[in-house]
N, C-alpha and C positions, 0 to 999 in steps of 0.2 A: 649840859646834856647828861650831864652824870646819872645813871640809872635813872631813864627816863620811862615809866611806867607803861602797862600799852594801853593804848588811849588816848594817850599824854600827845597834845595838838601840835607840838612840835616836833614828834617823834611821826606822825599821823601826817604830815606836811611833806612830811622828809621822804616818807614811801611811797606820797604820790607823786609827788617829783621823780623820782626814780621811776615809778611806774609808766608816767609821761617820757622820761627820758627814753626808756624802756621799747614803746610806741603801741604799747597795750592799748589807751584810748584811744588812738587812731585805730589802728585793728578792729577792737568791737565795735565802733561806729559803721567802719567799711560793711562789715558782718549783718548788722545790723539793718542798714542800709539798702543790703541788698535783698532780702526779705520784706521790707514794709510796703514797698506797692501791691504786692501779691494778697496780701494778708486782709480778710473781709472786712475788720475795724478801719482801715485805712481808707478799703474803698467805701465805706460807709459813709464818714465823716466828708470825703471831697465830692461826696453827690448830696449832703448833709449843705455843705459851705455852697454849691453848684444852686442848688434850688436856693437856699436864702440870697445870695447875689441878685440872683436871675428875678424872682420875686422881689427883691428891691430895687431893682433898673427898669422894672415893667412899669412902676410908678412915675420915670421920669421919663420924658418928652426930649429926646436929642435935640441938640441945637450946636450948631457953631462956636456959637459964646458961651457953651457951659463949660463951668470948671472942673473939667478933668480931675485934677488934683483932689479939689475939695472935695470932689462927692467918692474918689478914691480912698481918703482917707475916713470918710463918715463911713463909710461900707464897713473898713475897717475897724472902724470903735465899734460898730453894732456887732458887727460879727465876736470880737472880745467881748460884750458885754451880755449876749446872749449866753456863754457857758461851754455851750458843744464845743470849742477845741477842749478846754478843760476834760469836760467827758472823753470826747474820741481820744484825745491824747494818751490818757489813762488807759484805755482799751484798746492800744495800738503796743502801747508799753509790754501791757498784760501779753499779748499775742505775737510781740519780737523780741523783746530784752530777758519776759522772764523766765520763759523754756530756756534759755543758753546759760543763764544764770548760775545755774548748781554742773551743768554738765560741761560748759563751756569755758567761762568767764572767771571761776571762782577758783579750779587748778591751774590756772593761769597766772592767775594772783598771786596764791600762794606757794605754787614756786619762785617768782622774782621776788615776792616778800622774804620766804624761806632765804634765796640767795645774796639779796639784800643785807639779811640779819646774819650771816653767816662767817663764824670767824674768818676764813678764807678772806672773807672781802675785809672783814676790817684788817688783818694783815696786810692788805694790798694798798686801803684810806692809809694806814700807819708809814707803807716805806715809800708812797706821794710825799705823804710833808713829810717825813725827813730828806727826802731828796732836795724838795722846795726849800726846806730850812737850810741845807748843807748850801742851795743854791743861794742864796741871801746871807751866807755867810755864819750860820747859827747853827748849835752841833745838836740834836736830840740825845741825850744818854737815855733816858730810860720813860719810854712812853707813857703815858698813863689812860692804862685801859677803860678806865669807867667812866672817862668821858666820852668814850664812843658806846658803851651799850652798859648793859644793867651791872651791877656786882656780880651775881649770879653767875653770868656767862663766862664774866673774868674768871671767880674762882675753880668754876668748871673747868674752862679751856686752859688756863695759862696758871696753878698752880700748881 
């Protein structure tokens, strides 16, 4: 991990883990969530999916013996293979996720990124293992900083 570059997919791994730890994506989802039924795209697309269903059950004749299942799941495929969730979905995104995006979602980010990257914490990553190491019996004398973040920051912070 020695000055891992930004971008760099293991360093990019490492922030959304944090960010998950964090409970940012459960949050925006909550957020999220609770806006898409109200929102016209949404109601669009389930009176979109309402008529295509209803339209293709008016074609079939109930019975006892029909297979629930099977015509559950052919519904299914057609419904995928028409498009419209693709479309509405898009247009649900556009009208919940991307208004919160710059004012919501995105300072949110990047202060647990900011705190993430932040010498502070890697101080606190550094005296876990040494603790851990002292606990296993092995002594840390002198850490080495650029496996936790770029040179940069080392020679900035710590020379």
């Amino acid at each position: 991990m020695s000055g891992l570059p930004p971008g760099d997919p293991q360093l990019v791994s490492m922030i959304v883990n944090h960010l998950k730890t964090q409970g940012l994506f459960d949050q925006f989802r909550r957020e999220c969530l609770a806006d898409v039924d109200t929102k016209p795209a949404y109601l669009n697309l389930k009176q979109r999916v309402d008529n295509f269903v209803s339209n293709h059950l008016s074609n079939h004749t109930w019975s006892p013996h029909l297979n629930k299942n099977q015509l559950r799941n052919n519904i299914r495929q057609l419904v995928l293979q028409s498009g419209m969730l693709e479309q509405g979905v898009d247009r649900i995104v556009a009208q919940v996720v991307d208004p919160k995006i710059n004012h919501i979602f995105r300072p949110q980010v990047e202060r647990v990124v900011r705190e993430f990257l932040s010498p502070e914490r890697l101080e606190e990553k550094l005296k876990q293992k040494a603790a851990q190491a002292e606990q296993q019996g092995f002594s840390l004398q002198k850490p080495n900083l650029s496996s936790y973040v770029c040179p940069t920051i080392v020679r900035t912070y710590y020379t």
